[in-house]
Predicted model as a PDB file, atoms N, CA, C, CB and O in Angstrom, pLDDT in the B-factor column:
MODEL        1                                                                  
ATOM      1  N   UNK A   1       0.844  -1.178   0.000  1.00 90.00           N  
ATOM      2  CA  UNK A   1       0.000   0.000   0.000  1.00 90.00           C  
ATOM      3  C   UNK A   1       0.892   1.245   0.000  1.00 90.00           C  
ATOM      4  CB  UNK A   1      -0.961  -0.004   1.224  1.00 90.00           C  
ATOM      5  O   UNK A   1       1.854   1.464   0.735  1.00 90.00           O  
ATOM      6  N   UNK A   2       0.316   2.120  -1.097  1.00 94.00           N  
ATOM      7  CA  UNK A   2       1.386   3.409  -0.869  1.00 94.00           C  
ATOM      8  C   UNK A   2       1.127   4.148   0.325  1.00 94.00           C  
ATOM      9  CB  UNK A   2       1.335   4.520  -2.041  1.00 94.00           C  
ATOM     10  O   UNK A   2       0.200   4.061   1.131  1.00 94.00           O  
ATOM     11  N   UNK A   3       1.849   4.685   0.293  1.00 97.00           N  
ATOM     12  CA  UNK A   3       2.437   6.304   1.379  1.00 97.00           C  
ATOM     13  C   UNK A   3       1.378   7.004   0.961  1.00 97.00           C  
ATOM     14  CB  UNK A   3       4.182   7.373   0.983  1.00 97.00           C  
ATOM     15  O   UNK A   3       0.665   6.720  -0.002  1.00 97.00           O  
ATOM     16  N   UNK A   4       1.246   8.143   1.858  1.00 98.00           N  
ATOM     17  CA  UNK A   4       0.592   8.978   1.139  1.00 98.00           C  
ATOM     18  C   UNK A   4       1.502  10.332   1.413  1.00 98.00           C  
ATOM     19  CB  UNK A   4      -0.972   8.997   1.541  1.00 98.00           C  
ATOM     20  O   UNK A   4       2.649  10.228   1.849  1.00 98.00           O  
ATOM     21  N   UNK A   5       1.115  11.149   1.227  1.00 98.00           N  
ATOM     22  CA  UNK A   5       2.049  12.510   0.445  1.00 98.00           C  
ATOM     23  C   UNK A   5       2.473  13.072   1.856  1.00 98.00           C  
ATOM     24  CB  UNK A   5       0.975  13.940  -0.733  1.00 98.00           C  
ATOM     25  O   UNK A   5       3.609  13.157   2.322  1.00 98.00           O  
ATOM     26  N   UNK A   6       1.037  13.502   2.522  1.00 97.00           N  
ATOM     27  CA  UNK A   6       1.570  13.746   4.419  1.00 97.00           C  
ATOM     28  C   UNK A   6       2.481  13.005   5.069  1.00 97.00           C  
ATOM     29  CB  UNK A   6       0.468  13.481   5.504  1.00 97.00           C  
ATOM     30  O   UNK A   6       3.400  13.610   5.622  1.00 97.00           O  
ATOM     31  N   UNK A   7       2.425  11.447   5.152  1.00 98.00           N  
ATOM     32  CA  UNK A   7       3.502  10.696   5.554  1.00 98.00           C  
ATOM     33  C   UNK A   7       5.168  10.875   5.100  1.00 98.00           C  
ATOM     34  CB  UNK A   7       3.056   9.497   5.185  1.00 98.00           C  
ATOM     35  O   UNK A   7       6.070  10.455   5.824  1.00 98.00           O  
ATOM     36  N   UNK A   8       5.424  11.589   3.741  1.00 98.00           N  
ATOM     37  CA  UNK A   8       6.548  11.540   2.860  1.00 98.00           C  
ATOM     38  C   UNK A   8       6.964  12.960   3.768  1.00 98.00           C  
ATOM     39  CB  UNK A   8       6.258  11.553   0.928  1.00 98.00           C  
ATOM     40  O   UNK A   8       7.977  12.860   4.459  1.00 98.00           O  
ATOM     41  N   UNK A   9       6.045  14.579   3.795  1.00 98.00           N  
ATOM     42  CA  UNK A   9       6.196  15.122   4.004  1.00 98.00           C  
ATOM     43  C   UNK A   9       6.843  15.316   5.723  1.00 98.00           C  
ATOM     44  CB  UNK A   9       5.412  15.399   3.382  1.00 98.00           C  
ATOM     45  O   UNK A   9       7.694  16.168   5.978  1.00 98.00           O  
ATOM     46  N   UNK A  10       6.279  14.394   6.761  1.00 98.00           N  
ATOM     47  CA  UNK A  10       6.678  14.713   8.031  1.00 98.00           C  
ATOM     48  C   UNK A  10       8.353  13.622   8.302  1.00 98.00           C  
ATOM     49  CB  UNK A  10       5.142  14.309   9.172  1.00 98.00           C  
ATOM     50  O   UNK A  10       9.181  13.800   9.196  1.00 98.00           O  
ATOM     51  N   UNK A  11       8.389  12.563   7.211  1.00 98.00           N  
ATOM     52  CA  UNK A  11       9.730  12.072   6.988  1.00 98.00           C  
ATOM     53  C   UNK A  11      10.895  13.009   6.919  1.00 98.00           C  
ATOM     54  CB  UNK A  11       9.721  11.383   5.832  1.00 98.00           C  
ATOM     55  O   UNK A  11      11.839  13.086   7.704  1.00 98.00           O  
ATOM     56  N   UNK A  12      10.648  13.743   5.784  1.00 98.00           N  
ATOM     57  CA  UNK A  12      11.407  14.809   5.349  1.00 98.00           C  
ATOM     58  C   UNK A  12      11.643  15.639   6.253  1.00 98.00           C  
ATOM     59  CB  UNK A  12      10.940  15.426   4.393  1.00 98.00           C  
ATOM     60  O   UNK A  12      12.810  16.020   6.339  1.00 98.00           O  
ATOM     61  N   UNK A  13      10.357  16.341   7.480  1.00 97.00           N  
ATOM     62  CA  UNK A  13      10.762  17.293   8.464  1.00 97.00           C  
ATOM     63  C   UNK A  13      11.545  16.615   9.508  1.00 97.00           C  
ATOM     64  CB  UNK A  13       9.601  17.997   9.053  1.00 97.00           C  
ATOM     65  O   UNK A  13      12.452  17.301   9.979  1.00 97.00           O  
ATOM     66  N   UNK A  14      11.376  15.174  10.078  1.00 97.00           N  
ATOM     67  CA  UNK A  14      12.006  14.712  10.625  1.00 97.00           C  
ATOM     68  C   UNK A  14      13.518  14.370  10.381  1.00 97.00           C  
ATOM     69  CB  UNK A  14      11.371  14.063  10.787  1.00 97.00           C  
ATOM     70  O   UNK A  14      14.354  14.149  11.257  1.00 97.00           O  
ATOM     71  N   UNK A  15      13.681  14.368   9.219  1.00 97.00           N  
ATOM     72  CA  UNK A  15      15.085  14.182   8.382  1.00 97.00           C  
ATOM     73  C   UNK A  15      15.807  15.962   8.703  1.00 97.00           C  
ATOM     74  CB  UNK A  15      14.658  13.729   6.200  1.00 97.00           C  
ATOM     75  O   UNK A  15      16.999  15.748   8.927  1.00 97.00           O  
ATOM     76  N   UNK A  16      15.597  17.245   8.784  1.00 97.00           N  
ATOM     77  CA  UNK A  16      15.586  18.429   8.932  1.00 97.00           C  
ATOM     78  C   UNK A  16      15.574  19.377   7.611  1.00 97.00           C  
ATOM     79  CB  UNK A  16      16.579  18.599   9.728  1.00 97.00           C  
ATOM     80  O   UNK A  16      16.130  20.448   7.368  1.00 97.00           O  
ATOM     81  N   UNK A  17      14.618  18.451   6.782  1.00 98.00           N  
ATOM     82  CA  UNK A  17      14.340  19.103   5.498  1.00 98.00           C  
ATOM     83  C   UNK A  17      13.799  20.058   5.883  1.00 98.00           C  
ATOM     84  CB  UNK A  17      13.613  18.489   4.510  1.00 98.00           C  
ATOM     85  O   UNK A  17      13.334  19.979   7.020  1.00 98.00           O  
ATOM     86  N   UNK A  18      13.608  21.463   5.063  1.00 98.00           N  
ATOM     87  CA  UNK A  18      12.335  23.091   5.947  1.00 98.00           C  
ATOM     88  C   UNK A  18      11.500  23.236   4.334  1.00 98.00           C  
ATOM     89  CB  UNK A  18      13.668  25.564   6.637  1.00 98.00           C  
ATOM     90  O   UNK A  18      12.014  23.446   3.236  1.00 98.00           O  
ATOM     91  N   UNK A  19      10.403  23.084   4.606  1.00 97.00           N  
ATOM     92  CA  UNK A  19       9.297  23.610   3.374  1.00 97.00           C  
ATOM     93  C   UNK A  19       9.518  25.031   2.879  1.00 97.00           C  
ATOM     94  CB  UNK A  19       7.682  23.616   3.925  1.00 97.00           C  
ATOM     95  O   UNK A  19       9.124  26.037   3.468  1.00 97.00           O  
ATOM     96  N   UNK A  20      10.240  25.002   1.645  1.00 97.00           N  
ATOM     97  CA  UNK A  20      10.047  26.660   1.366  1.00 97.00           C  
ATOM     98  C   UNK A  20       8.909  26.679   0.496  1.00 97.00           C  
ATOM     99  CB  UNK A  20      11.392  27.504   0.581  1.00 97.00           C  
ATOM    100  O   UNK A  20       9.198  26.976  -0.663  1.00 97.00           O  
ATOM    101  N   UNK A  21       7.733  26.455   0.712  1.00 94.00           N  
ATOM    102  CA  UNK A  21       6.768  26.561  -0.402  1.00 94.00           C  
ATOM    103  C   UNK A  21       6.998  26.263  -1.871  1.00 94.00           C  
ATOM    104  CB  UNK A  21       6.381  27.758  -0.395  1.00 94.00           C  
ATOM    105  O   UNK A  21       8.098  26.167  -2.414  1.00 94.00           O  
ATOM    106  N   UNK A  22       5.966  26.147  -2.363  1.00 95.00           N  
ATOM    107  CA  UNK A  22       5.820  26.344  -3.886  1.00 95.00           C  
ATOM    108  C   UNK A  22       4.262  26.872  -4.645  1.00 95.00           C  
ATOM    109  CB  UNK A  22       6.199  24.851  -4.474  1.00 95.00           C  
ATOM    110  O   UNK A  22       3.488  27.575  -3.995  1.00 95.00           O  
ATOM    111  N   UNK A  23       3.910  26.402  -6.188  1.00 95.00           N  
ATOM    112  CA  UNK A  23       3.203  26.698  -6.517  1.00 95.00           C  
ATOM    113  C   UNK A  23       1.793  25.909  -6.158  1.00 95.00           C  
ATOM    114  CB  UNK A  23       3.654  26.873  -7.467  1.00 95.00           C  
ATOM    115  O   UNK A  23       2.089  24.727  -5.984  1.00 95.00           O  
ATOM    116  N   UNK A  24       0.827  26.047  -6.038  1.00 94.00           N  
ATOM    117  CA  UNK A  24      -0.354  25.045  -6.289  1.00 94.00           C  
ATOM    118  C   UNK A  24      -0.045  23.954  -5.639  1.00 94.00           C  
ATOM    119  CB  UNK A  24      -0.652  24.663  -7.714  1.00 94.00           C  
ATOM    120  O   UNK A  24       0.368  24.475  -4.604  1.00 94.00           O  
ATOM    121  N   UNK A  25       0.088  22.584  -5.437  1.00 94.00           N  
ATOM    122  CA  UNK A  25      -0.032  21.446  -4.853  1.00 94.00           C  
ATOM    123  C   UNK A  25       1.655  20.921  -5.075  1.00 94.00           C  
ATOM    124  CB  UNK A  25      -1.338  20.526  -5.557  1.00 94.00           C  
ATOM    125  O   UNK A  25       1.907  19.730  -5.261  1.00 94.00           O  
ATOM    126  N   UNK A  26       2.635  21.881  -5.029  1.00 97.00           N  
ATOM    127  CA  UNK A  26       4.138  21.576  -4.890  1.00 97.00           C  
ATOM    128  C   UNK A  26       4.520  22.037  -3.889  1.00 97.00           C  
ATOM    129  CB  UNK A  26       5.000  22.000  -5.824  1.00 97.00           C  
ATOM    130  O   UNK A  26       3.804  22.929  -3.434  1.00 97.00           O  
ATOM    131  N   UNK A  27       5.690  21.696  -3.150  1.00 97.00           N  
ATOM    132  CA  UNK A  27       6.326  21.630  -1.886  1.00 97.00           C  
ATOM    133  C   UNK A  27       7.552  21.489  -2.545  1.00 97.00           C  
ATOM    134  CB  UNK A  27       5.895  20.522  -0.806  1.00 97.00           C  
ATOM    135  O   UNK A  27       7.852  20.517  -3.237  1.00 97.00           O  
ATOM    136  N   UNK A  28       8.294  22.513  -2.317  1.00 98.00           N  
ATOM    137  CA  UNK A  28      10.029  22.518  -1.955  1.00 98.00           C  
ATOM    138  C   UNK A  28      10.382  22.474  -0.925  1.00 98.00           C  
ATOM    139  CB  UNK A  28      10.812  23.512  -2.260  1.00 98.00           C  
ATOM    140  O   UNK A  28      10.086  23.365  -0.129  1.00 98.00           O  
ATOM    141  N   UNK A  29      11.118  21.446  -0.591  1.00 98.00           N  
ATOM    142  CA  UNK A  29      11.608  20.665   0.927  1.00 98.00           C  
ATOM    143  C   UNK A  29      13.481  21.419   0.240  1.00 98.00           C  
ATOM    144  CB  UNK A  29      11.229  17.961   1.093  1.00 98.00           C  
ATOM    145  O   UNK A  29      13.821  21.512  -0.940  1.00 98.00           O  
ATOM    146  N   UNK A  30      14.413  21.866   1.646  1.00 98.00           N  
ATOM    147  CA  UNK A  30      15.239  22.191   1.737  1.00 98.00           C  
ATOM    148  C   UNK A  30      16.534  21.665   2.725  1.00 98.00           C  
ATOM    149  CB  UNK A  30      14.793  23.067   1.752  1.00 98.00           C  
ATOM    150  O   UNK A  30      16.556  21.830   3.945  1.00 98.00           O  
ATOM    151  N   UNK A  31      17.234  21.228   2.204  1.00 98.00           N  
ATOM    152  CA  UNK A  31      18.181  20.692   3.338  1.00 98.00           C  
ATOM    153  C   UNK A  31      19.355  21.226   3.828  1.00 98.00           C  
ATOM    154  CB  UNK A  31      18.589  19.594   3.056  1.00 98.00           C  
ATOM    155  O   UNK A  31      20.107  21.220   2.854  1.00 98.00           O  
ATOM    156  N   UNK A  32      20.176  21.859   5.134  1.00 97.00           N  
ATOM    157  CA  UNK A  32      21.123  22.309   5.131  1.00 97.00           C  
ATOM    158  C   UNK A  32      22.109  21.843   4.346  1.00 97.00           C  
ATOM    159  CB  UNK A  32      21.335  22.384   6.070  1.00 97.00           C  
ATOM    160  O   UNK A  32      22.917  22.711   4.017  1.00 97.00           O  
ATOM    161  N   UNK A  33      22.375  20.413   3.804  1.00 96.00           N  
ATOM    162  CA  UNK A  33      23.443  20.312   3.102  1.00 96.00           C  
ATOM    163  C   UNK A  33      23.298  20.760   1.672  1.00 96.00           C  
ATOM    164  CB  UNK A  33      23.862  19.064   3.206  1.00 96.00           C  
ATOM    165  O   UNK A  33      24.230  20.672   0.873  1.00 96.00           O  
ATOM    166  N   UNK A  34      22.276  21.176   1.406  1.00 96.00           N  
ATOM    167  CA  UNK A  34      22.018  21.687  -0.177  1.00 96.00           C  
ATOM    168  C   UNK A  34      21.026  21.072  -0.901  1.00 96.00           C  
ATOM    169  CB  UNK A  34      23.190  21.504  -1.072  1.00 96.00           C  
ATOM    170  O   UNK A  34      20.757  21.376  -2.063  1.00 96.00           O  
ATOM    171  N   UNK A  35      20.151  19.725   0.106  1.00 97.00           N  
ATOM    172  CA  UNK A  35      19.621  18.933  -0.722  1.00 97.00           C  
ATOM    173  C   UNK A  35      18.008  19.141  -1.120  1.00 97.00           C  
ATOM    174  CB  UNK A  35      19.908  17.716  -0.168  1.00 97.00           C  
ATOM    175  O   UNK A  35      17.112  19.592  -0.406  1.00 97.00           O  
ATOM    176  N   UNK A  36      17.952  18.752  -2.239  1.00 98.00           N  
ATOM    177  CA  UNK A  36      16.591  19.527  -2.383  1.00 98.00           C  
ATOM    178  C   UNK A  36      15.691  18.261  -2.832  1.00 98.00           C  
ATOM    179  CB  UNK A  36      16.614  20.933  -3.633  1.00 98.00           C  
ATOM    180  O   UNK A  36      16.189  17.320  -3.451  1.00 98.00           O  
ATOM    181  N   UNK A  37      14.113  18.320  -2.413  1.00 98.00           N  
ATOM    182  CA  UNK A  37      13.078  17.707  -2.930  1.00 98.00           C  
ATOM    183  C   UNK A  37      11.963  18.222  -3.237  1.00 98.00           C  
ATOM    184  CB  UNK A  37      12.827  16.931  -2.349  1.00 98.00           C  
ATOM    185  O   UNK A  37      11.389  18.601  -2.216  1.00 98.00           O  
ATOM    186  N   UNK A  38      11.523  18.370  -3.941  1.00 97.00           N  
ATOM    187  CA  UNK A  38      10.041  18.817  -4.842  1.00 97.00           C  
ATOM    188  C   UNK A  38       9.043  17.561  -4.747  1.00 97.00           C  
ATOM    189  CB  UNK A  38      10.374  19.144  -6.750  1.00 97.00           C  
ATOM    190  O   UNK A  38       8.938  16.605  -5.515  1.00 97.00           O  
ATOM    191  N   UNK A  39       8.353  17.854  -3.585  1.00 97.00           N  
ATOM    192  CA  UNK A  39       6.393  16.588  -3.838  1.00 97.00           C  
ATOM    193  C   UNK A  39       5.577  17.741  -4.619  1.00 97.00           C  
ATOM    194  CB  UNK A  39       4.974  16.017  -1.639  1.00 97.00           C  
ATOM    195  O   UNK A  39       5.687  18.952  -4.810  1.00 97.00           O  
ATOM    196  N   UNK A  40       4.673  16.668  -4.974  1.00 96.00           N  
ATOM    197  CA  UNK A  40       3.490  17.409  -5.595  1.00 96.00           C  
ATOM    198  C   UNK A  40       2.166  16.524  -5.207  1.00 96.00           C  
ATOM    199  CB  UNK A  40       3.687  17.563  -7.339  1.00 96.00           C  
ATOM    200  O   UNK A  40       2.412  15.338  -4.986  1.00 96.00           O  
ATOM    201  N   UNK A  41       1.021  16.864  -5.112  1.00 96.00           N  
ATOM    202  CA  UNK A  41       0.364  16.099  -4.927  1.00 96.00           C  
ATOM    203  C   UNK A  41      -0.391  16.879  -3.667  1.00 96.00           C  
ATOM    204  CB  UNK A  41       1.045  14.842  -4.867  1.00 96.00           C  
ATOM    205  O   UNK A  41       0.316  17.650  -3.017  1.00 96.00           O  
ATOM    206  N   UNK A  42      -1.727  16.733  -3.299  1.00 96.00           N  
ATOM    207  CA  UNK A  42      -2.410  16.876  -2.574  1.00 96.00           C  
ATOM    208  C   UNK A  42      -1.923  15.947  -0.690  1.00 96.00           C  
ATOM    209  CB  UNK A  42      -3.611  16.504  -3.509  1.00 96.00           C  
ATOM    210  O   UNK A  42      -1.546  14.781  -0.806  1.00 96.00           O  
ATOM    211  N   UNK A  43      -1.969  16.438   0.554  1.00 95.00           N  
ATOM    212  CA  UNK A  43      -1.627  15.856   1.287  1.00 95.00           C  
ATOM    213  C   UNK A  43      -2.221  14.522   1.792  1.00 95.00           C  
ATOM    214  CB  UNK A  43      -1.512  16.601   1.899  1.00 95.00           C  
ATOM    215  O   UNK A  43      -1.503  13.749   2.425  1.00 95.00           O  
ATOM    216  N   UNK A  44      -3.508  14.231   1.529  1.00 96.00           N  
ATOM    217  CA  UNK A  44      -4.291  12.874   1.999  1.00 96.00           C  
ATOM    218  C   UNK A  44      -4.519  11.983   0.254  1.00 96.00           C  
ATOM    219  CB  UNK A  44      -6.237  13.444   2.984  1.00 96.00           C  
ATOM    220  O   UNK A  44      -5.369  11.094   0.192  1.00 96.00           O  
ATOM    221  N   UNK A  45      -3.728  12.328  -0.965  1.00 97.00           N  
ATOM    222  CA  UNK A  45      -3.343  11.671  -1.460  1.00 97.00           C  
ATOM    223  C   UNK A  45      -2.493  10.463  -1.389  1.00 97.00           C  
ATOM    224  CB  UNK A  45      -3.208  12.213  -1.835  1.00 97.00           C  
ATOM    225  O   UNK A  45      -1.766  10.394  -0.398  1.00 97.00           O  
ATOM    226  N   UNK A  46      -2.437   9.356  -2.371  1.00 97.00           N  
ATOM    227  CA  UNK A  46      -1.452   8.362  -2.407  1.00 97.00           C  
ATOM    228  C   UNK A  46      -0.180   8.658  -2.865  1.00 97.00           C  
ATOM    229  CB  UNK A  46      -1.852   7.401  -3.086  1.00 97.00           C  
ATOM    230  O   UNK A  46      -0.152   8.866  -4.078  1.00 97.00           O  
ATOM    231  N   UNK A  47       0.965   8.752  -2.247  1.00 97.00           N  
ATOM    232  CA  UNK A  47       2.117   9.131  -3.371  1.00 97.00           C  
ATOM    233  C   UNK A  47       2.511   7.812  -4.310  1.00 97.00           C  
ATOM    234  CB  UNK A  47       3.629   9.687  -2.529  1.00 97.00           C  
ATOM    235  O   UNK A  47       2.123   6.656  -4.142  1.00 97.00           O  
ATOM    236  N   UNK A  48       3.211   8.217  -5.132  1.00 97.00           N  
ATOM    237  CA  UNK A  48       4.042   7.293  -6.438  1.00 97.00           C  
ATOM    238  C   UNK A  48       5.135   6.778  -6.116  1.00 97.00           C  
ATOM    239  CB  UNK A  48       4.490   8.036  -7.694  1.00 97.00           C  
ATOM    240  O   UNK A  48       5.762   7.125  -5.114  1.00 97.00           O  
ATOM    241  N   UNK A  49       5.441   6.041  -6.778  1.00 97.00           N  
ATOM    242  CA  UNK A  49       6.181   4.823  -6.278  1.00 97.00           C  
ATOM    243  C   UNK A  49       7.747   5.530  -6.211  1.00 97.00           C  
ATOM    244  CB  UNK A  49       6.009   3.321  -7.447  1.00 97.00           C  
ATOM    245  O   UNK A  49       8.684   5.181  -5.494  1.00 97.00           O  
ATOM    246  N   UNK A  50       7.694   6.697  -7.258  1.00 97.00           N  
ATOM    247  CA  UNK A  50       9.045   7.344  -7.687  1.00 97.00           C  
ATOM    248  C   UNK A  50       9.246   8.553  -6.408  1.00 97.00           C  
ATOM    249  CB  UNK A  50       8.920   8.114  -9.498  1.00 97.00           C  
ATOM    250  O   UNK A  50      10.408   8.913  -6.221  1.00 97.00           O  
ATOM    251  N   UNK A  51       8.197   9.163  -5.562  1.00 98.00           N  
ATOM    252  CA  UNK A  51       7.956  10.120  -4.726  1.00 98.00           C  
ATOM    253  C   UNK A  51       8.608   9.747  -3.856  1.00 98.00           C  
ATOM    254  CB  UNK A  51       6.800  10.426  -4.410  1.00 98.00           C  
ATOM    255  O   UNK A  51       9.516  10.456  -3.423  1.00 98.00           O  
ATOM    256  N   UNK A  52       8.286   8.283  -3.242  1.00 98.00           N  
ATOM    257  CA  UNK A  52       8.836   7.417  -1.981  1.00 98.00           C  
ATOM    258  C   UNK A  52      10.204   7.028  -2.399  1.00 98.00           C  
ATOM    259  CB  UNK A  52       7.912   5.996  -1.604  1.00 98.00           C  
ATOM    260  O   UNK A  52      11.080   7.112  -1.538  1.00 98.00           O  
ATOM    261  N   UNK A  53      10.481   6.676  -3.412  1.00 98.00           N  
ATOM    262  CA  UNK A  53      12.100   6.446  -3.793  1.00 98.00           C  
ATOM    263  C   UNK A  53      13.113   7.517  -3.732  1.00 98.00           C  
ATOM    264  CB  UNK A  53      12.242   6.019  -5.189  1.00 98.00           C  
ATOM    265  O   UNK A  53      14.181   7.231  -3.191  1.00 98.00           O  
ATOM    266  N   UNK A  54      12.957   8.624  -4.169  1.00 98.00           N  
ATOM    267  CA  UNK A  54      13.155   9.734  -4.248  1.00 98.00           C  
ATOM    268  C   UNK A  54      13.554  10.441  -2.721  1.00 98.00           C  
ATOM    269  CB  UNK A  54      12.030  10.176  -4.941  1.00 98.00           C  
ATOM    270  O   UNK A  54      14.687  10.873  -2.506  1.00 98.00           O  
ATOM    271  N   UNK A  55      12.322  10.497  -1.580  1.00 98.00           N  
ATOM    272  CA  UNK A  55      12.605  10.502  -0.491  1.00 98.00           C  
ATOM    273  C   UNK A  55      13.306   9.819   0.182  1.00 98.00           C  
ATOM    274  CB  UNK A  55      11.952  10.540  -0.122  1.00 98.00           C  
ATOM    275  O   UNK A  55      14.219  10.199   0.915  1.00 98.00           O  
ATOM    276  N   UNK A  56      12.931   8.730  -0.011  1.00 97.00           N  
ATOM    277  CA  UNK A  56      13.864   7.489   0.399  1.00 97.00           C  
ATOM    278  C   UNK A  56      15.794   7.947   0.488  1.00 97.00           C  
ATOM    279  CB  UNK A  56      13.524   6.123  -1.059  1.00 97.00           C  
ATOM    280  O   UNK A  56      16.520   8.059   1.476  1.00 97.00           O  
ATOM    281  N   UNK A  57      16.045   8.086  -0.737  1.00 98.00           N  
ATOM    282  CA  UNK A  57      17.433   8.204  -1.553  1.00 98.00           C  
ATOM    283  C   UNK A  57      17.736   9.842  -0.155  1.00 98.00           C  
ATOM    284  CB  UNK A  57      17.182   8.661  -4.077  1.00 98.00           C  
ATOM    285  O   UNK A  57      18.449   9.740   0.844  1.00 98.00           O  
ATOM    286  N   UNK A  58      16.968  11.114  -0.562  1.00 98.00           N  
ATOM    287  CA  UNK A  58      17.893  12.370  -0.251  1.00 98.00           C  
ATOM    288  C   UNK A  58      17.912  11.948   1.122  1.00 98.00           C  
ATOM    289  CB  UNK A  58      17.326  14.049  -0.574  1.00 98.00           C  
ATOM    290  O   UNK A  58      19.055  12.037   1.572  1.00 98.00           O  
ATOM    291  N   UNK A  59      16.533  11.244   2.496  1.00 97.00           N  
ATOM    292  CA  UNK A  59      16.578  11.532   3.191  1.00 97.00           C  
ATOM    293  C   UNK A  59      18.129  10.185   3.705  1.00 97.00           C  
ATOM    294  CB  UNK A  59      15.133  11.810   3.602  1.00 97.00           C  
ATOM    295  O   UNK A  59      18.446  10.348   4.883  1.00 97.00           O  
ATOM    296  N   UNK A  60      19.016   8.981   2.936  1.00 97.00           N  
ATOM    297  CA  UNK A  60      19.801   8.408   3.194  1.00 97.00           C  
ATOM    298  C   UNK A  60      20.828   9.147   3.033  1.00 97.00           C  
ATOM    299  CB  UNK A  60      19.749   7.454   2.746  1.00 97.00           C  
ATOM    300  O   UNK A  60      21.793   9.009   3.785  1.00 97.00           O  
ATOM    301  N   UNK A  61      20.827  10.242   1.844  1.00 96.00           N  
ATOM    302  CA  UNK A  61      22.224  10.998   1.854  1.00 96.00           C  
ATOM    303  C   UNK A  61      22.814  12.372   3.044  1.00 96.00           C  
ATOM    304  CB  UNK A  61      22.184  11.649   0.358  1.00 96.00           C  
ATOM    305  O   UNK A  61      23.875  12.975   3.208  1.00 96.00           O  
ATOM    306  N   UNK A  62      21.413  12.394   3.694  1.00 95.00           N  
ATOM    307  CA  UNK A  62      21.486  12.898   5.172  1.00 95.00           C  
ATOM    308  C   UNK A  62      21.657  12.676   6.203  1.00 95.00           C  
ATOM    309  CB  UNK A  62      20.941  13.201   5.513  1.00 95.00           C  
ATOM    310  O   UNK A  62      21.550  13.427   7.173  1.00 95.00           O  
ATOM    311  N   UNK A  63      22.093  11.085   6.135  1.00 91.00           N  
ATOM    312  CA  UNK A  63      22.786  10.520   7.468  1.00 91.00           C  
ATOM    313  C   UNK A  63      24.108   9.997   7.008  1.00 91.00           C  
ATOM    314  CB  UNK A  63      21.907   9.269   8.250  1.00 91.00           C  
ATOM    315  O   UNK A  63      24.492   9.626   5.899  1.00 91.00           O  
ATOM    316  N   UNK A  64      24.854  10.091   8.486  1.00 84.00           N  
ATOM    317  CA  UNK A  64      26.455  10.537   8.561  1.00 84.00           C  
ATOM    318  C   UNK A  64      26.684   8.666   8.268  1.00 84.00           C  
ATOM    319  CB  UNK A  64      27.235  11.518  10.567  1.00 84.00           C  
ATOM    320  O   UNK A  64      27.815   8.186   8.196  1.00 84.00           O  
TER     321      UNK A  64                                                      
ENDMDL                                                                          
END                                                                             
């Protein structure tokens, strides 16, 4: 069962990603080391299989 978009999003804050906004149903997530992620999608949506991979990947290149 997928994730859904809220779940991806409080990963990311827990990881110390910071939301700098975006347009319409996008989210720019920001990381002190430079790292960046873009969701899209409504929050009580399902995310995509590529959304969760994606998170997956920046929030591993943020641990030591």
């Amino acid at each position: 069962m997928p994730k859904k978009i809220r779940e991806l999003i409080t990963e990311l804050e827990r990881a110390g990603f910071v939301n700098r906004g975006g347009r319409g149903s996008h989210r720019n997530f920001v990381h002190p080391l430079g790292l960046r992620v873009t969701l899209s999608g409504q929050p009580g949506a399902d995310a995509h299989h590529y959304q969760e991979k994606e998170v997956r990947k920046k929030i591993e290149l943020t641990r030591p």
